[in-house]
N, C-alpha and C positions, 0 to 999 in steps of 0.2 A: 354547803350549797353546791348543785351540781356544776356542770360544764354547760356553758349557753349551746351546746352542739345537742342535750339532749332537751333543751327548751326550743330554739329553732331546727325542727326535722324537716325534712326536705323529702316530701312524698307525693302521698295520690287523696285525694278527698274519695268519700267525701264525709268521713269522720277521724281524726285522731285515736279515738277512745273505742271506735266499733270497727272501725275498718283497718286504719294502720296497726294498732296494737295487737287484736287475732291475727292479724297476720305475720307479726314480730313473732308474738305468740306460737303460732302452728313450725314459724322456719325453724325455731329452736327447740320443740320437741322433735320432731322431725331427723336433726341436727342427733340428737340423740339416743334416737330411737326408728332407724329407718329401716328395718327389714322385718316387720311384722306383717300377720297374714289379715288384718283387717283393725280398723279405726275407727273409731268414737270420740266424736266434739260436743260439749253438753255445756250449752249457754244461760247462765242464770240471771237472775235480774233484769235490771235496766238494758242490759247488754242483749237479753231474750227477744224484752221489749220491745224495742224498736230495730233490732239485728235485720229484719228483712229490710226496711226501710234506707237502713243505712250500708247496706249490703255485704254485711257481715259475711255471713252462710258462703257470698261470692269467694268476698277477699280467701277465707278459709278453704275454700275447694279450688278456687287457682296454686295455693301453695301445692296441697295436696295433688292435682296433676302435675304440675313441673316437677314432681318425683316420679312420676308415672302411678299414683296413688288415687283410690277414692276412700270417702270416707260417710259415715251417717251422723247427720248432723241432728238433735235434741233441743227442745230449747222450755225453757223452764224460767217464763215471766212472772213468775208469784215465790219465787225460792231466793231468796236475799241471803249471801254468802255475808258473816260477817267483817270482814275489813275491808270490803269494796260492794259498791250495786252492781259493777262491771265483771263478770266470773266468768270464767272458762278452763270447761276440765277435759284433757284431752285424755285419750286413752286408744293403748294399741294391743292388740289380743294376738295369740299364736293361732297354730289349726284346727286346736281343740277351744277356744272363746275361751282361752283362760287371760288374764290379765298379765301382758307383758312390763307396763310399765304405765304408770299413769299420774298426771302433772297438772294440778291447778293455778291458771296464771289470774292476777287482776290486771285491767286494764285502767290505767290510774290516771289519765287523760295525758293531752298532750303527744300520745303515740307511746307514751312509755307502760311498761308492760314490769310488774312484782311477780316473783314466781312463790307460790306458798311455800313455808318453812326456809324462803333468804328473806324473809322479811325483817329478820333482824337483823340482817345484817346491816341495812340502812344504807342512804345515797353514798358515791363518792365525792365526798368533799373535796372542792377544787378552791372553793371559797371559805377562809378563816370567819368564825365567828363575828371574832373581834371587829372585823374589819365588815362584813356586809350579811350578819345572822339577822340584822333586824333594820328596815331604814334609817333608826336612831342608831343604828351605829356604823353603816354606811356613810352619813352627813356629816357626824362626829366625827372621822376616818378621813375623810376628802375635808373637814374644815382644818383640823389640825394638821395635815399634810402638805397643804393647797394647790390638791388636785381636782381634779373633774371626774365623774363616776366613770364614765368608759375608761379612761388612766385606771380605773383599781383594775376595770375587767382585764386588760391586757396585762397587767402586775401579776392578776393571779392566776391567770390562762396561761400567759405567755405572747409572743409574736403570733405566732400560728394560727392562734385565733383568728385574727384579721383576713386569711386568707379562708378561713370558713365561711367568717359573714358575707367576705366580696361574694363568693357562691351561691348565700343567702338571697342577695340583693340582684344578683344576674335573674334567680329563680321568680321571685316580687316582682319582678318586671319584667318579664317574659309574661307573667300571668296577666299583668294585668294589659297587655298589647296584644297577645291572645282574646282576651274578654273585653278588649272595647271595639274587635273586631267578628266575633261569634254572635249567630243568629238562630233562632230556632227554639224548640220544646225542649226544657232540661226533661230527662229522663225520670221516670219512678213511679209516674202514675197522677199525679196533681195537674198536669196538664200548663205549666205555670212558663211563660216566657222568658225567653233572655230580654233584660232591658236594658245593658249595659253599653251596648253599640247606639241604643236610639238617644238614650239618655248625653251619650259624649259628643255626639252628632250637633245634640240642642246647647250643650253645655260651654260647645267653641261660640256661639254666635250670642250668648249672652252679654252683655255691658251691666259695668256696675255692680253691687254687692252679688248680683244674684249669678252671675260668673262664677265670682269669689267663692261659692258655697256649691255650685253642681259638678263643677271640677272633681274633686274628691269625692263627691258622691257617685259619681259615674265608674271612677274607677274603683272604687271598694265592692260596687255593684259584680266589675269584671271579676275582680279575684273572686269575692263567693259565687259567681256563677259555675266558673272553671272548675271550682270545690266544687260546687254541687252536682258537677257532669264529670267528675271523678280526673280532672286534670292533676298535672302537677302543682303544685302550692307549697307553701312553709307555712307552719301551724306557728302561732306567734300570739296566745299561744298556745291555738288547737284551730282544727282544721275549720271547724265552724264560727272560730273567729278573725278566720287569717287574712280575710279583706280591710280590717282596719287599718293596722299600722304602714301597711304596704301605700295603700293609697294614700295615709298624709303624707309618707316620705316621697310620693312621687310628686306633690301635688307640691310641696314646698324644694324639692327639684328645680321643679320648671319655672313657678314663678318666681324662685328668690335667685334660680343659674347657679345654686349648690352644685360643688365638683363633689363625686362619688365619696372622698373621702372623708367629708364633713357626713354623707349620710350615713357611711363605716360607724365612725362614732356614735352617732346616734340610735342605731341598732344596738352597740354595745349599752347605751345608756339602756335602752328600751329593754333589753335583755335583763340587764342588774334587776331592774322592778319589778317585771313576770317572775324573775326566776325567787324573790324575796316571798309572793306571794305564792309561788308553787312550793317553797319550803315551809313557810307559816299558815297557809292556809290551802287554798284547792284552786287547781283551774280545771275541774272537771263537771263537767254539766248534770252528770248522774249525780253527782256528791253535793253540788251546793249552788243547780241551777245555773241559769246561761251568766248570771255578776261573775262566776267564775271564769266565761267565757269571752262575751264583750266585753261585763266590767272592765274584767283584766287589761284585755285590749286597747280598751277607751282612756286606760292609765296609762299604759306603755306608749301609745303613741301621741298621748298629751304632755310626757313626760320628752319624750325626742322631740316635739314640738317645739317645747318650751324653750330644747337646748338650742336649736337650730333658730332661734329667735335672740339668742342672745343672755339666757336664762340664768341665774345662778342654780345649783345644786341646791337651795332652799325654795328656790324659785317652781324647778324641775318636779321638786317632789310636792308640792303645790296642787299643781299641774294633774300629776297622777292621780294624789290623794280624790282629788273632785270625781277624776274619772270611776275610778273605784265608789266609791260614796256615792255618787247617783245614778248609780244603776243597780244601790242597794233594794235584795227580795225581787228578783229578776226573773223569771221562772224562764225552765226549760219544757216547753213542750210540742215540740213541731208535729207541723200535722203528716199522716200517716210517717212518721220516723225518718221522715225526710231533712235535710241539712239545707231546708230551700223555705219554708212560711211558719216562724217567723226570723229566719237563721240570715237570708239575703238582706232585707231591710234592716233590720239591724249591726249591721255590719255600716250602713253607707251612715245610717246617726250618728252611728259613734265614732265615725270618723268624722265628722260634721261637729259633733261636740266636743271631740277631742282638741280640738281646735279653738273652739269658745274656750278650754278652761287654759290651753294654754294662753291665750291671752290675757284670761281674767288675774292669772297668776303673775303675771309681768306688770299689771298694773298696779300689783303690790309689792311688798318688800319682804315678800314669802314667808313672811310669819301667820299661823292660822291660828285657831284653836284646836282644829280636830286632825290629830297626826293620822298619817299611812299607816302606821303599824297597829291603830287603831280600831280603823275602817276593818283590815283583815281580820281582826280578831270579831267587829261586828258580821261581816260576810259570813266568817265559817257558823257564829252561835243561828243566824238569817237562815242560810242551807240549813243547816240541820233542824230548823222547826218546821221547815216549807215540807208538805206531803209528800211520798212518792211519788205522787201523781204528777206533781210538777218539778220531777226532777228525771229528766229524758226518758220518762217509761211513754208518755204518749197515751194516757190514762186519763187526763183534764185540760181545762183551759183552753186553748186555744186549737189544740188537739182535736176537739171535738166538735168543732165549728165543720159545718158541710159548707 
């Protein structure tokens, strides 16, 4: 399993998978191919699909001028690359249009980016098997041990890590003090408001449960807004779902007077769980729909939840399981390829729920029936029956709604 530095990326929305990744993508052809006399970007899939929407074509001709470069961009939504819906094939010509060099990346969510033929070579393992290849053997690892899951992440990271997530969590909260202070039309064409300033506005003068529950709403509001006007964010764990976990850690902050370093851990815990399911299953919206997105989310910060409540590691994973599991067959379909209807609101539920399941997990003794490593394996068989349509081509569903 990889390093939580390529699950928590620290970028620009207002996609992981279309925006930050082509633009991984173009810096490292680029990187190795920079003195041709003309370029070619040819976008397949999902990635075709809604590329203008998520401003793909942008991210990709920014790279290309800060070389002093332009480039023609292709796009090809009915041609489905086999090991990704996310494709892109760069290519650079001399002065006769001969082919100088030419490179197809996928974009596998999360911002991370496979270049064709290193595919075999496979992630850097930073995490053993043994210890965290599967939650059952995560729980199994910290029961026998008697540690806590962020203890493994620092074990198998290292120190250093800690001072990634502090960056993390400066980032999370920037965003979201930005976004419960921004007003205005997000950009794209939908014409759709920011509601995150009005929402925290009503949110302070609430009494009683209904305080309790707009709090975290207003701020998950902020962060996907920020994402969706292309601000800074941490994909957590992709840009379209990075308002979740952000806003229960801020929102359990404030009410419980958590020091920074209790929410340190908690990220590491939140981290362990994305990064289980970005190894055993998908976090990407073209592959197996938005469960891959909030699902993921609504575990990971049900799962920090839990802990920051006092949870046991049977408890924790609880917690997650539920989040994952009921936002099982989730579809991706935003309207015009937009990271804003239905990407915003779902962001501020599942941080809303996140919260119910951490609770409901505490009132038990976190024994279930239906395991986390479970759920994953129902997710990815779920994605893979769900149509194209509903997996970020912007072809059905909700997509189609005027």
């Amino acid at each position: 399993m990889e390093s939580l530095r390529e699950l928590f990326r620290i970028g620009y929305g207002p996609s992981s998978s279309h925006t930050m990744g082509p633009r991984a993508a173009t810096e490292k052809f680029l990187s190795i191919c920079p003195n041709c006399d003309s370029y070619q970007a040819e976008l397949y899939g999902s990635l075709a699909a809604t590329g203008k929407g998520h401003l793909t074509d942008k991210a990709i001709r920014q790279v290309f001028e800060k070389h002093s470069k332009s480039v023609n961009i292709l796009w090809f939504p009915d041609i489905f690359k086999p090991f990704h819906p996310n494709a892109l094939t760069l290519k650079g010509f001399n002065e006769n249009k001969e082919i100088v060099l030419e490179k197809t990346y996928y974009s596998v969510g999360g911002g991370k980016i496979v270049e064709e033929g290193a595919i075999e070579e496979g992630p850097t393992d930073i995490y053993p098997k043994e210890k965290c290849g599967s939650m059952a053997n995560l729980l199994k690892y910290c029961s026998d041990e008697g540690m806590q899951m962020w203890e493994v992440a620092i074990e198998c990271e290292g120190p250093d890590i800690i001072d990634y997530i502090k960056q993390v969590w400066i980032v999370m909260q920037d965003a979201i003090l930005r976004g419960i202070n921004n007003e205005g039309v997000l950009p794209g064409g939908l014409k759709l408001q920011r509601k995150a300033a009005a929402c925290y506005t009503k949110a302070r003068d609430f009494a009683g449960p209904l305080g309790g529950t707009s709090l975290p709403l207003a701020y998950a509001l902020a962060v996907s807004e920020e994402n969706a006007g292309g601000g800074q964010i941490v994909t957590a764990p992709t840009c379209g779902s990075c308002g979740v976990l952000p806003s229960v850690l801020y929102y359990m902050k404030k009410q419980y007077d958590l020091g920074d370093d209790r929410i340190i851990r908690a990220l590491l815990t939140a981290g362990l769980i994305g990064n289980i399911v970005k190894q055993n299953g998908s976090i990407s919206g073209a592959e197996v729909g938005c469960q891959g997105e909030v699902g993921v989310a609504c575990a990971m910060a049900g799962g920090a939840a839990a802990q920051l409540l006092g949870g046991s590691v049977f408890q924790i994973e609880y917690a997650a399981e539920m989040g994952l599991e009921h936002h099982l067959g989730l579809t991706c379909d935003p309207m015009k390829g937009l990271v804003q209807i239905p990407c915003i609101e779902r962001n501020a539920m599942a941080a809303m729920r996140s919260l119910d399941h951490a609770v409901f997990a505490l009132m038990s003794d976190g024994r279930h029936k239906v395991s986390f490593d479970g759920v994953i394996e129902v997710m990815m068989e779920t994605g893979q029956a769900l149509p194209s349509l509903y997996r970020e081509t912007s072809m059905g569903g909700l997509a189609l709604l005027k």
